[in-house]
VEXDREN-2710 file (C-alpha; in Angstrom, 1 decimal):
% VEXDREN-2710
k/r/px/py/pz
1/UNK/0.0/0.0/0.0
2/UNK/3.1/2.2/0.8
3/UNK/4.6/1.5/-2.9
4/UNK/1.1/1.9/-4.3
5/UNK/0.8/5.8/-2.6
6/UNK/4.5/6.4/-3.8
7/UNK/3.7/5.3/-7.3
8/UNK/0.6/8.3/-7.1
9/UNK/2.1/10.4/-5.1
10/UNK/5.3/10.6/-8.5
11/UNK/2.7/10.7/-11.2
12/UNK/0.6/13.5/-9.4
13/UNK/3.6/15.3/-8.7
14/UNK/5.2/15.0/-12.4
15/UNK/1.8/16.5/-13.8
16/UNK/1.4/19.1/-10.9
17/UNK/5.0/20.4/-11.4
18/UNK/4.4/20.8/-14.6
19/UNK/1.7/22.5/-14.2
20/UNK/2.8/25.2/-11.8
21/UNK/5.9/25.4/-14.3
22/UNK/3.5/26.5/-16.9
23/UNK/1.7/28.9/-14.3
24/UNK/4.8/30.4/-13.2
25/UNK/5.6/30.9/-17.1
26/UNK/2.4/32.6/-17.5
27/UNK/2.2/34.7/-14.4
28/UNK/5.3/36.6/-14.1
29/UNK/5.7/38.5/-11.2
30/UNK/8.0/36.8/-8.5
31/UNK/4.6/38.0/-6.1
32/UNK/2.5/35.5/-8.0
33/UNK/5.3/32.7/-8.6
34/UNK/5.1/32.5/-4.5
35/UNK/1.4/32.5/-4.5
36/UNK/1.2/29.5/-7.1
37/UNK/4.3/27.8/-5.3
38/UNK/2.9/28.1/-1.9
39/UNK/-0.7/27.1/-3.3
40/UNK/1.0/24.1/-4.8
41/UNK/3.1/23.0/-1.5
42/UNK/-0.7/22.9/0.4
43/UNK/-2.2/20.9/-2.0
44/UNK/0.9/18.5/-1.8
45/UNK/0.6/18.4/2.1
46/UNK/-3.6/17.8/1.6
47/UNK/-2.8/14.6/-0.8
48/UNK/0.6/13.0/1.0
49/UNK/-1.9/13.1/3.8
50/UNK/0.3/15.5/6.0
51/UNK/-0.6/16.9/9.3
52/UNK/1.6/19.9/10.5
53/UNK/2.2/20.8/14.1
54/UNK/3.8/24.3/14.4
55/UNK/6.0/24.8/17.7
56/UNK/7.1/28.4/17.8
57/UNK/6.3/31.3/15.6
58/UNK/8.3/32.0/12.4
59/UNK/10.1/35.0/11.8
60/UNK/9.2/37.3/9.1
61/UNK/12.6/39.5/9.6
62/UNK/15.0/36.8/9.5
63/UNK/17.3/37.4/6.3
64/UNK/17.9/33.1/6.2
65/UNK/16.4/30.1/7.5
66/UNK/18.5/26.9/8.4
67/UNK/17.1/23.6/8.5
68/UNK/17.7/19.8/8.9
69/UNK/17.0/18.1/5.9
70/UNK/15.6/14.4/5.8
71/UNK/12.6/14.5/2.8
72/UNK/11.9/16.2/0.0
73/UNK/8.5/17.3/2.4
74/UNK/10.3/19.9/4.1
75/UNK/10.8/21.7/1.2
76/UNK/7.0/21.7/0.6
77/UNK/6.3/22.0/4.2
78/UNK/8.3/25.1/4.2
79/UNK/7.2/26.3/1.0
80/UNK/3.7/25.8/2.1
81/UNK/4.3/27.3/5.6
82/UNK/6.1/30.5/4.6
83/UNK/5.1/33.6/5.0
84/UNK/7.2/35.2/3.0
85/UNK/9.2/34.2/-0.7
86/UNK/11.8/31.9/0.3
87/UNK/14.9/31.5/-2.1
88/UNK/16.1/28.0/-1.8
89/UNK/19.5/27.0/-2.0
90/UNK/19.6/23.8/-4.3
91/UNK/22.0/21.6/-6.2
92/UNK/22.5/22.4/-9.9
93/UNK/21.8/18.4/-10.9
94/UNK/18.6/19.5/-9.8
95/UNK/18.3/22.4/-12.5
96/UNK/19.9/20.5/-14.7
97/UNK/16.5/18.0/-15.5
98/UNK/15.0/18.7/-18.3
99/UNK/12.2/20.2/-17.9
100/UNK/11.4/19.9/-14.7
101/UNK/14.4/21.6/-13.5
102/UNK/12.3/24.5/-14.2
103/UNK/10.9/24.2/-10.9
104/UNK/14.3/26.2/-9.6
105/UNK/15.3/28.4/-12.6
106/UNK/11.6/30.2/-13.3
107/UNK/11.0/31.1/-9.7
108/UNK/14.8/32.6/-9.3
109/UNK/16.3/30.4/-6.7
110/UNK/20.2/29.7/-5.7
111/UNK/21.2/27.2/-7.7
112/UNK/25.0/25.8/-6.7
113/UNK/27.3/23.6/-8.7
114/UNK/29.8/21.6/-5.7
115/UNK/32.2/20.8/-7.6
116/UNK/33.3/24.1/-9.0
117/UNK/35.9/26.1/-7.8
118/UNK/34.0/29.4/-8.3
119/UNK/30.8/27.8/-6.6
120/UNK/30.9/29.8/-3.5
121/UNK/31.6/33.3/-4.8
122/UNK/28.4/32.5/-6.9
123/UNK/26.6/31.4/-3.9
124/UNK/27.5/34.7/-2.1
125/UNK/26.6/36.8/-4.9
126/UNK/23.3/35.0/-5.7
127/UNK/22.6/35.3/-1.9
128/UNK/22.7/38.9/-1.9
129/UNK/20.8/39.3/-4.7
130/UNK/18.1/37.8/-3.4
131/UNK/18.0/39.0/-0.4
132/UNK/18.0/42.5/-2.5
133/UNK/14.6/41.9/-3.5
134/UNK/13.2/40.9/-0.4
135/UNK/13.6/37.5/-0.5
136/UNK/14.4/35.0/2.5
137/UNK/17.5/32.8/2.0
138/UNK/16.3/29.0/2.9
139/UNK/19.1/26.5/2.7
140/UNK/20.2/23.1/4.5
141/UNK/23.4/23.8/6.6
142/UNK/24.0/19.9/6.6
143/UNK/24.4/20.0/3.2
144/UNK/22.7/16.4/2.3
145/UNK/19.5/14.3/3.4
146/UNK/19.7/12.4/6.7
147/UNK/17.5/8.9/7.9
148/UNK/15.5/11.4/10.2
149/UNK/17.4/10.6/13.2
150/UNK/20.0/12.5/13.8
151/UNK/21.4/15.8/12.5
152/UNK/24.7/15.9/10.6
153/UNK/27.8/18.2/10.9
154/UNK/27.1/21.4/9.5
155/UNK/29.2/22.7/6.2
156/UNK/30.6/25.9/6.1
157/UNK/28.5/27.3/3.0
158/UNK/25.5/28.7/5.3
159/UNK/27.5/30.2/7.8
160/UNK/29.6/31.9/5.2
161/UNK/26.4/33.5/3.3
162/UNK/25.1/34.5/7.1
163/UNK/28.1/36.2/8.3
164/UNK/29.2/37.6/4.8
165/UNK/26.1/39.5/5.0
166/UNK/25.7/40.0/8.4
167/UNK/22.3/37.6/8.7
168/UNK/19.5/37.8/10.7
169/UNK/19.1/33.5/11.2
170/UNK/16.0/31.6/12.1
171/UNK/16.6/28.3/12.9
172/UNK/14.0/25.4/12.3
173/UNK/13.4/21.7/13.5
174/UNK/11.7/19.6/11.0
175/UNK/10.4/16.0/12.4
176/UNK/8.9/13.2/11.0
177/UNK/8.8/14.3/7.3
178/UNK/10.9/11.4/6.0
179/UNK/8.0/8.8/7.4
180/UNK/5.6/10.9/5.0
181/UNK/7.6/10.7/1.7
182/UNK/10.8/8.3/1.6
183/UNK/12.7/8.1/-1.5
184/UNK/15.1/5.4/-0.4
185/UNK/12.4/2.8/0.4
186/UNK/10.3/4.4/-1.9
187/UNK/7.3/4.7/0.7
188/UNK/4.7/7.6/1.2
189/UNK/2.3/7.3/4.0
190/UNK/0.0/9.5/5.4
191/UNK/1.0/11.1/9.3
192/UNK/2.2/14.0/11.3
193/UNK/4.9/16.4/10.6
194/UNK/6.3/18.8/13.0
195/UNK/8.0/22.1/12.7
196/UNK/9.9/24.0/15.4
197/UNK/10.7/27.6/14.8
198/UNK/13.6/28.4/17.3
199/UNK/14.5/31.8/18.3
200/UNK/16.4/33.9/15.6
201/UNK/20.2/34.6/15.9
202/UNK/22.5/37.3/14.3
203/UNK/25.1/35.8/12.8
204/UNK/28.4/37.7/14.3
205/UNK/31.9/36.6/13.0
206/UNK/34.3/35.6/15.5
207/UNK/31.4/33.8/17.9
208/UNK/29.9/30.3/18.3
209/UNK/26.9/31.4/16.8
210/UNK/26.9/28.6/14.4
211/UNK/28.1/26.0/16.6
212/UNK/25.7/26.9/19.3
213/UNK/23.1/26.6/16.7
214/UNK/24.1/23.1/15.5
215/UNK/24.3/21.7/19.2
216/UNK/20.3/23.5/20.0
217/UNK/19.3/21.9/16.7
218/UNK/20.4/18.4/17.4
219/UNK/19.1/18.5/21.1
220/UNK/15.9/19.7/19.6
221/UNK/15.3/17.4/17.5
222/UNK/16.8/14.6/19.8
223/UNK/14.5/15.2/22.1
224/UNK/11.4/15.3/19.9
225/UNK/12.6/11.9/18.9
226/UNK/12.5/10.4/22.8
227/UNK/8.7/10.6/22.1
228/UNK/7.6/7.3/20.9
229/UNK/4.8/9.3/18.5
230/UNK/8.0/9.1/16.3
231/UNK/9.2/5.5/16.6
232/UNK/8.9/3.1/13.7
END
């Protein structure tokens, strides 16, 4: 039953990517890109059959959000969540899909290639253009998708883009989004999700800011997971 709502869940979401694609084409303005991405994201949270809890209260003057990453659902959780236009920071393989990869390059978001040398003072610029036009930077300081139970070292990429432009961070827990939608075991199942807005930090050179944020992230979430509401 798990396969069978995965198997849906891809060919609803090939033809409703598409379609926003199209919309975004269509309608222009980065105001009503957000308002047919965000429109998009609750519609994917009604049919994965996602509940959200919301712990906290997000931030509409943080410059950047930080997040663990475990599911593609906490982009759309996020996305659908937001109050504001979030600019995600995303792999170029991802743009790189034909057609699809769309879903990046029409609405303006940071697209990074790792491997290149001049990836970073890209990333930096692209940041502050963003944020130029009013846009919130949303990336995944772990850099890669975890199992959900843990949180990994962070990389140095979103600390650089916070302190380079002397950030305003809002730091968020995301729980049981990978028992929603796995890619690995190719499983979707209906259930909770739970998001954690923590308090919002300035990101100062020479402190443990980002350290400090790593540790309250991973006892956050560690101790979300002690609840057996989690537990496979």
């Amino acid at each position: 039953m798990k396969q069978l709502r995965a198997i849906f869940s891809i060919i609803q979401m090939m033809i409703t990517v598409g379609l926003i694609i199209l919309l975004m084409m269509i309608f222009r303005s980065q105001k009503s890109k957000r308002k047919i991405r965000r429109n998009w994201a609750k519609l994917q949270l009604t049919l994965q059959g996602a509940t959200v809890e919301i712990v906290g209260t997000e931030d509409t003057s943080a410059d950047i959000i930080m997040m663990n990453h475990q599911s593609i659902m906490d982009i759309t959780t996020i996305e659908a969540l937001s109050s504001v236009d979030p600019a995600w920071v995303a792999k170029k393989e991802i743009a790189d899909i034909p057609l699809y990869g769309n879903i990046l390059k029409v609405p303006n978001m940071i697209i990074v290639e790792r491997e290149s040398k001049t990836s970073l003072i890209k990333l930096l610029k692209d940041s502050k253009n963003r944020l130029d036009d009013g846009r919130q930077i949303a990336i995944f300081p772990e850099g890669t998708r975890t199992d959900g139970t843990k949180i990994r070292k962070f990389k140095a990429g979103a600390r650089m883009i916070a302190e380079k432009h002397n950030l305003k961070v809002q730091p968020i827990v995301i729980v049981g989004s990978l028992a929603i939608w796995d890619s690995k075991k190719f499983t979707q199942t209906p259930g909770d999700i739970k998001v954690i807005y923590l308090d919002s930090i300035e990101a100062k050179k020479k402190t443990t800011w980002y350290e400090d944020m790593e540790t309250n992230m991973r006892s956050t979430l560690n101790k979300e997971l002690e609840n057996e509401k989690w537990k496979s």
